[in-house]
Legacy VTK file of the C-alpha trace (Angstrom):
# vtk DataFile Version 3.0
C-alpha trace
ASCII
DATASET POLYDATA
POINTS 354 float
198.165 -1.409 80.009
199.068 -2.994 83.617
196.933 -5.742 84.439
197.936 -4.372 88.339
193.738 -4.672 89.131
193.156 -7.804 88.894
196.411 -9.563 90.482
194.940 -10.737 93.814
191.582 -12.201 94.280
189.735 -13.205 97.816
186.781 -15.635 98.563
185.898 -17.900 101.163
185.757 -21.552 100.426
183.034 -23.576 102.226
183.555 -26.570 104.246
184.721 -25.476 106.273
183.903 -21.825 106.059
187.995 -20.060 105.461
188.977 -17.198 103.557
191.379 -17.285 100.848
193.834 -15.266 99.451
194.820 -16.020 95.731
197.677 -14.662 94.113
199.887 -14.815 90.954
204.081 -14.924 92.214
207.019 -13.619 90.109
207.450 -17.050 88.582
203.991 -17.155 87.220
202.899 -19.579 89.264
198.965 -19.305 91.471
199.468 -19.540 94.824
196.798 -19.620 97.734
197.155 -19.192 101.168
193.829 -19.670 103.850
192.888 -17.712 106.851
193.929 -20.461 109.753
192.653 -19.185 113.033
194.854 -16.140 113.686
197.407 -16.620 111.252
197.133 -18.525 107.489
197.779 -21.492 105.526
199.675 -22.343 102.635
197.139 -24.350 99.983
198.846 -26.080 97.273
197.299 -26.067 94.246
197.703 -28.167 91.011
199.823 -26.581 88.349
199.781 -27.614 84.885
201.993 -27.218 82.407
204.967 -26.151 84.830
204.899 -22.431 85.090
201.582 -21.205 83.541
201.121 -17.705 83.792
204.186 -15.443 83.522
207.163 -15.278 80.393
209.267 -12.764 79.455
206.869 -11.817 76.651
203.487 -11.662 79.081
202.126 -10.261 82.220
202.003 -12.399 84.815
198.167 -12.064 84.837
195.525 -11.829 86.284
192.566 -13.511 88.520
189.190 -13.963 90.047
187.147 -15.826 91.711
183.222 -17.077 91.978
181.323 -19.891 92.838
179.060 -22.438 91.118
176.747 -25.371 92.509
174.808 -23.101 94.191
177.290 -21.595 96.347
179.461 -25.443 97.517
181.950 -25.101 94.183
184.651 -22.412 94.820
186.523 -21.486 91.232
189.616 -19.423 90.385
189.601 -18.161 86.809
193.238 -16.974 85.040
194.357 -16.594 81.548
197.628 -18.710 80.896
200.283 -17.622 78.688
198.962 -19.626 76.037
195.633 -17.446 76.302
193.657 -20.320 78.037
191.287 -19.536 80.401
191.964 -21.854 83.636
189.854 -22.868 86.177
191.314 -24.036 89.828
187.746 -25.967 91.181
186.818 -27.479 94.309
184.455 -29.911 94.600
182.828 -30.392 97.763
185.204 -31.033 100.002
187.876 -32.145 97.593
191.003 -31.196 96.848
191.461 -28.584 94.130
191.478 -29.754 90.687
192.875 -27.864 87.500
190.565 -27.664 84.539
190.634 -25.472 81.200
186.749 -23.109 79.928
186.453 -25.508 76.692
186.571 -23.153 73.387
187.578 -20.291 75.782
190.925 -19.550 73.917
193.238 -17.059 71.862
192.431 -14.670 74.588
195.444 -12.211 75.437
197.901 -13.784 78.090
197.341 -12.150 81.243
193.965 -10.610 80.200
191.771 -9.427 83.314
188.655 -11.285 84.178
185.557 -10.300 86.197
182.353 -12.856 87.419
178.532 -12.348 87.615
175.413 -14.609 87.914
172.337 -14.547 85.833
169.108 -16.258 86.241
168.432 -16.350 90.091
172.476 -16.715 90.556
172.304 -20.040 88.745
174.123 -18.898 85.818
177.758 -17.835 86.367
178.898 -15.508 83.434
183.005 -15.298 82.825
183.936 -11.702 81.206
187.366 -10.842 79.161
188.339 -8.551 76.546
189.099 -10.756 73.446
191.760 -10.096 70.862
190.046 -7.749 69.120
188.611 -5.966 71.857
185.208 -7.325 71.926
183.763 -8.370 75.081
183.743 -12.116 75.625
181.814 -14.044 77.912
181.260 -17.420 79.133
178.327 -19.122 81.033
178.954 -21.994 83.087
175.930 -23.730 84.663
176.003 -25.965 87.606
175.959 -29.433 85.101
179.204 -28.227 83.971
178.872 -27.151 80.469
180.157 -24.042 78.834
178.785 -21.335 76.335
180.530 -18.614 74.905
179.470 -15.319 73.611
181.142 -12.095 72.347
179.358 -8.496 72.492
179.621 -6.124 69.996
180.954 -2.637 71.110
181.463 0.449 68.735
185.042 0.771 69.897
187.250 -1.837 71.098
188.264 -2.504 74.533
192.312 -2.311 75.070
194.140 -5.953 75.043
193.525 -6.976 78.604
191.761 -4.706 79.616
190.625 -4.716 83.439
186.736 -5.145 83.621
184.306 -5.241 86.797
180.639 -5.993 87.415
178.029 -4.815 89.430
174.367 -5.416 89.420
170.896 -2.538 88.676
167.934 -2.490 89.354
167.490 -3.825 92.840
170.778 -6.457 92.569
168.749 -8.178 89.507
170.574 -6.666 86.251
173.770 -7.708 85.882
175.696 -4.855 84.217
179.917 -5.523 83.161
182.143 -2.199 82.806
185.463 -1.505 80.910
187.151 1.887 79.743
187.606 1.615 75.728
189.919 2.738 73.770
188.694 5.879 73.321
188.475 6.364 77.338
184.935 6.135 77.214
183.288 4.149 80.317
181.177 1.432 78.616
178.589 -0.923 80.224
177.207 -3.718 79.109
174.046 -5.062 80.553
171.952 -8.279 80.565
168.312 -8.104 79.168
165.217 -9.902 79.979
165.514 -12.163 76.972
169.247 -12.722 77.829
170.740 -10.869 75.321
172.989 -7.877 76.051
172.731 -3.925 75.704
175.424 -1.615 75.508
175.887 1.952 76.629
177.902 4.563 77.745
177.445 6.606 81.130
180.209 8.864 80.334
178.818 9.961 76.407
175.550 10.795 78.350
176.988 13.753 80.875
177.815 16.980 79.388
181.044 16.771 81.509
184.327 15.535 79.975
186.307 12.944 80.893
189.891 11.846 80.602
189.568 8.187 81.965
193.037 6.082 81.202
191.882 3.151 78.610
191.372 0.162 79.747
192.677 0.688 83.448
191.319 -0.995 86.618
187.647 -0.272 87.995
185.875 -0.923 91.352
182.016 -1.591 91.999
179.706 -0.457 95.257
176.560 0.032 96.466
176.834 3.873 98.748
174.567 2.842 102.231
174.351 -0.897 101.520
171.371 -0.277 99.294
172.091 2.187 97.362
172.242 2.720 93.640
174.977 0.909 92.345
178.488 3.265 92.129
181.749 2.394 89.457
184.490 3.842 90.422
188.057 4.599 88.580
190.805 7.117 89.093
191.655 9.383 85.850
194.531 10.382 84.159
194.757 13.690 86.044
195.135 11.002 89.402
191.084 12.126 90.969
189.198 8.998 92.173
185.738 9.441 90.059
182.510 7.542 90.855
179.770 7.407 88.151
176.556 6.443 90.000
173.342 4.784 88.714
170.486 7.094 89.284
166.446 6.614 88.734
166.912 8.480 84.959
170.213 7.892 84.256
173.833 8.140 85.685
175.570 10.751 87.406
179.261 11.606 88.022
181.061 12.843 90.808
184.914 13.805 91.272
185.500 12.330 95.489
187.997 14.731 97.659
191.612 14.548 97.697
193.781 13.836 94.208
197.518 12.868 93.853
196.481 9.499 93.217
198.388 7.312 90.611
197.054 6.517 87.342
196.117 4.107 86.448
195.535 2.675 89.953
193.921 0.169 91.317
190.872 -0.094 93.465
188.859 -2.302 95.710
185.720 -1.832 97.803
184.417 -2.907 101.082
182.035 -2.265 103.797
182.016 -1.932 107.573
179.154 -0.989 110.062
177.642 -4.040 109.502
177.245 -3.517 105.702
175.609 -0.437 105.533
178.957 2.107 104.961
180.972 1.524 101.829
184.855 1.791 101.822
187.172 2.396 98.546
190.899 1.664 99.048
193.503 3.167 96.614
197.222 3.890 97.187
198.020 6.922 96.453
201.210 8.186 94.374
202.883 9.013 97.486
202.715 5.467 98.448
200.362 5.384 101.125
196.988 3.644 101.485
193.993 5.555 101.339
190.376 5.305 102.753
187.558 6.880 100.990
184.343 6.011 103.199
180.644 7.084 102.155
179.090 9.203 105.064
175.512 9.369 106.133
175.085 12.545 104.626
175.784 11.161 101.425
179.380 13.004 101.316
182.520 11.039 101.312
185.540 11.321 103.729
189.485 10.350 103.249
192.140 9.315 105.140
195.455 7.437 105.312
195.096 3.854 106.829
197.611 3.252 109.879
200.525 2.136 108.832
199.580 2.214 105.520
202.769 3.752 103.688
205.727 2.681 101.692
203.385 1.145 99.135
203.657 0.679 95.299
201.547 3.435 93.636
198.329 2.134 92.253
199.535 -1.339 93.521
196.851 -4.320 93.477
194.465 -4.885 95.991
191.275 -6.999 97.607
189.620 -7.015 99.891
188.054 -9.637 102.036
186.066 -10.836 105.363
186.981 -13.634 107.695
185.006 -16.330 107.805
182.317 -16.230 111.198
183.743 -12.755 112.283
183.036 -8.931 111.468
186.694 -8.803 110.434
187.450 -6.626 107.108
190.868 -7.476 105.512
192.328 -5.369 102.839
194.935 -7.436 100.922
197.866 -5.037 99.357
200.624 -6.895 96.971
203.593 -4.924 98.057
205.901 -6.873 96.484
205.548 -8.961 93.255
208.165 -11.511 94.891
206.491 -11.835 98.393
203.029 -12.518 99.118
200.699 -10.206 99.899
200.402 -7.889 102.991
197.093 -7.167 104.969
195.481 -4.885 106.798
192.706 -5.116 109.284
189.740 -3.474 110.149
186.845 -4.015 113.249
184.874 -1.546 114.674
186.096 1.337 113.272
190.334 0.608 114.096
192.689 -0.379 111.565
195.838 -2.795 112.187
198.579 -4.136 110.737
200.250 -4.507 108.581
200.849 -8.037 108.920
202.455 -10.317 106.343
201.042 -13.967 104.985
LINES 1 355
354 0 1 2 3 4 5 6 7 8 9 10 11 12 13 14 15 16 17 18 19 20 21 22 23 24 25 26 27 28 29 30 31 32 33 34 35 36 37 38 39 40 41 42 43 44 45 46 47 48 49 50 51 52 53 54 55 56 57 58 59 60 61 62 63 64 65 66 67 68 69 70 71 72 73 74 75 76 77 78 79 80 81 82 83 84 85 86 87 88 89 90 91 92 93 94 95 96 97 98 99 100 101 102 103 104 105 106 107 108 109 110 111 112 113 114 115 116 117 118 119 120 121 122 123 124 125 126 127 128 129 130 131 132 133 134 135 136 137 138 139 140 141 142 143 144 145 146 147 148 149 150 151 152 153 154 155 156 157 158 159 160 161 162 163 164 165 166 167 168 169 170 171 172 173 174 175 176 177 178 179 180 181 182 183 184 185 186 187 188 189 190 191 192 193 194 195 196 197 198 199 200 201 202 203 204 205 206 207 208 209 210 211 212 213 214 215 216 217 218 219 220 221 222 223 224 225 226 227 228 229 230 231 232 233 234 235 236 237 238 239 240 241 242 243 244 245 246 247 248 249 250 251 252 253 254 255 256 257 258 259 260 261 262 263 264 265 266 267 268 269 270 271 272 273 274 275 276 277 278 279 280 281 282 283 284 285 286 287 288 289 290 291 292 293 294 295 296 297 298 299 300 301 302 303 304 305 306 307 308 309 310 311 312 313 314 315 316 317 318 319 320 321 322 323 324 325 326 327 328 329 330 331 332 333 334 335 336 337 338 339 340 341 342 343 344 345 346 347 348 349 350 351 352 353
């Protein structure tokens, strides 16, 4: 399985307030670069061990980012290719640091990672598929230590597999979602007495599914509010969105197919937040706009200049820091950084190149 979905990762680090683009280069080494007035920034980071995340036996891997001490720590989380999972920390205002998730290990090189907070957002929670293809997850809290956990599922998740997260129930549930082996959609959600429950929103619909195992997901919330929406694109190459309803979930195939699978996805918003955007490149190369109407339909379309492209290549998205500026992050080329794309009210340019 590609670990495409999870090879670029965005967030903006605080003091002062700059977005960053985090990415993993053909020699398997992280590299960051920061939004610097109009242009950006290299950031060098600490590298350990030489050349930690790409051999000729693993993926070069994948990333993601969240925050701890209450919003001042930025962290970047990867899996070496000793199955470590690595944390790039700032401090404060301090330079980045390198550090390793203590027992957080034997985890397959490259695996895909996705963040969530528990608890009032004090409690960040680290998710991976494991060896064996049980979730695992680890909860950091904002004195530093480290718990790990592994959930139970009925069938495995692939090696690696690409995993999201999203949150129910009014943005207080935090729910995690993979594709098993089986190409089943499973979620995994936190309970009141902080123990986990698993289902399945595909097993429930009397529709059939044929959802590539394992492959990348996005999360979003249709008008800004809405009940929270996981989208994937299947092996026939539709863009599907299961959506969390009052009784249950629903499914829904959006317009347009000839999209690559497995692809990956990312989601964004515009109109100050309220109208939700999924990006995909299509297998014709070009970069494609799904936005969620106010009729509750969805539209498509081609971003400018948005051709040439990888099929199913990685993406992110991401908004400069102080502006209404959506960026969405495309890694064209696995030797070259990243390209981007930019979006304000309503007009796309670029692209333009880190």
């Amino acid at each position: 399985m590609s670990r495409v979905g999870g090879q670029l990762a965005t967030a903006v680090r605080h003091a002062p307030d700059r977005l960053h683009i985090f990415y993993i280069d053909a020699d398997g080494v992280l590299r960051c670069a920061a939004q610097n007035g109009s242009g950006w920034a290299r950031v060098g980071l600490p590298q350990a061990d030489g050349l930690p995340f790409g051999t000729d036996l693993h993926p070069a891997g994948a990333l993601t980012t969240a925050y701890q001490s209450r919003g001042s720590q930025l962290d970047v989380f990867a899996v070496d290719r000793d199955g470590m999972l690595r944390i790039y920390l700032t401090p404060g205002e301090r330079a980045w640091q390198a550090d390793v998730v203590p027992e957080a290990i034997g985890i397959p090189p490259g695996a895909c990672l996705a963040t969530g907070y528990q608890s009032g957002g004090t409690v960040l929670d680290v998710f991976v598929a494991g060896r064996t293809g049980e979730p695992l997850v680890f909860q950091g809290t904002d004195d530093g230590r480290w718990r790990g956990h592994r959930i139970v599922l009925d069938t495995p998740l692939p090696h690696g597999a690409n995993m999201v997260t999203g949150y129910q129930n009014g943005g207080a549930q935090l729910s995690v979602f993979a594709i098993d082996r089986e190409g089943e959609l499973q979620a995994v959600t936190e309970t009141a007495d902080g123990e986990w429950q698993v289902e399945s929103p595909t097993a429930r619909l009397a529709q059939s599914f044929e959802l590539p195992p394992g492959a990348p997901l996005a999360t979003g919330y249709p008008g800004g509010e809405g009940g929270l929406t996981v989208f994937t694109v299947d092996a026939n190459g539709r863009l599907r969105a299961f959506r969390r309803e009052r009784f249950g979930w629903d499914a829904q195939i959006l317009p347009g197919g000839g999209l690559h699978s497995p692809g990956a996805l990312a989601t964004g918003y515009q109109n100050g937040g309220q109208q939700l955007l999924v990006f995909v490149v299509d297998a014709d190369g070009r970069l494609r706009q799904y936005a969620h109407e106010r009729d509750g339909g969805w539209s498509v379309g081609i971003v400018p200049n948005g051709v040439g492209l990888p099929p199913g290549a990685a993406l992110a998205t991401g908004y400069r820091a102080r502006a209404n500026l959506l960026d969405v992050f495309v890694l064209a080329e696995f030797a070259a950084p990243p390209i981007y794309y930019t979006v304000q009210d309503g007009g796309w340019t670029g692209p333009y190149r880190i």
